[in-house]
C-alpha positions in Angstrom: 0.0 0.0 0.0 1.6 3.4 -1.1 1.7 6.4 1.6 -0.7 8.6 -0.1 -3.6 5.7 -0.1 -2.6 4.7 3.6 -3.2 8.5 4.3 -6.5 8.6 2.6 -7.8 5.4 4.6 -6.8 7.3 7.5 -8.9 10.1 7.0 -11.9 9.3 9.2 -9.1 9.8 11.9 -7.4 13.2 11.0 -8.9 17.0 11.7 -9.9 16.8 8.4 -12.3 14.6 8.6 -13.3 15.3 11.6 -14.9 18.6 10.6 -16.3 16.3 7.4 -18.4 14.6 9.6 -19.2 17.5 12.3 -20.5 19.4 8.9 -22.2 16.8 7.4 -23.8 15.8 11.4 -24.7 19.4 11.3 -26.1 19.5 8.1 -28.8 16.8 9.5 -29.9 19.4 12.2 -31.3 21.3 9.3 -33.8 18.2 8.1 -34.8 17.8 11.5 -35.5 21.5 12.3 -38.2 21.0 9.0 -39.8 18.0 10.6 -39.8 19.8 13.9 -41.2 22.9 12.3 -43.8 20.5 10.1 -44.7 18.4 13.3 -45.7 21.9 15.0 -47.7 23.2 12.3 -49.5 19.3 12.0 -49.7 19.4 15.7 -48.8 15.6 15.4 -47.2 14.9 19.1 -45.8 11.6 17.9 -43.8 13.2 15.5 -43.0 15.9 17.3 -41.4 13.7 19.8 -39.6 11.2 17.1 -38.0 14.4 15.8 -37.3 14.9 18.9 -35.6 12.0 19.6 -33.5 12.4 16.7 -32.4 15.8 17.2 -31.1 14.8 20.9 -28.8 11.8 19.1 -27.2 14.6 16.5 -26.2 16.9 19.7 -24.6 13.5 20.9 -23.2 13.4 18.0 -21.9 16.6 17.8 -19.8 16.2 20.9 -18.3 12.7 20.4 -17.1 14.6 17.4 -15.7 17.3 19.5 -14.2 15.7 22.2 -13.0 12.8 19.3 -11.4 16.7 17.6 -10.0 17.7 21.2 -8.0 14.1 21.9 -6.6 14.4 18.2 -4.7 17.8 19.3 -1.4 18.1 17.0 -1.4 13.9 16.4 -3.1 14.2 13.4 -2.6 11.9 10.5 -2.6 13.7 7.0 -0.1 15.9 8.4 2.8 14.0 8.5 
């Protein structure tokens, strides 16, 4: 395996794609604000509450991201 390609399997694991995954993990809080917003207007509870649910597990998210951002500090793998 060349160093380049070991690099890019590595990538889950560098700052880089770190802040891929916090952005796209963030970018799911937008769909769920609409079925909030749509579960309001409907005034459908159980909906309300799945969306709910779903918006609490991307805040989890969100910080196992961080804290995984914070433990990476300067060991980070694309950059040498």
């Amino acid at each position: 395996m060349t160093k380049a390609l070991s690099k890019a399997k590595d990538f889950q694991k560098s700052k880089s794609g770190t802040y891929v995954s916090i952005a796209t993990t963030a970018f799911g809080a937008w769909g769920i604000a609409k079925r909030i917003k749509k579960a309001r207007v409907e005034q459908d509870t159980l909906r309300l509450i799945d969306a709910s649910v779903a918006a609490v597990g991307i805040v989890t998210g969100l910080a196992i991201l961080y804290r995984e951002l914070k433990r990476l500090g300067d060991d980070d793998v694309l950059l040498g």
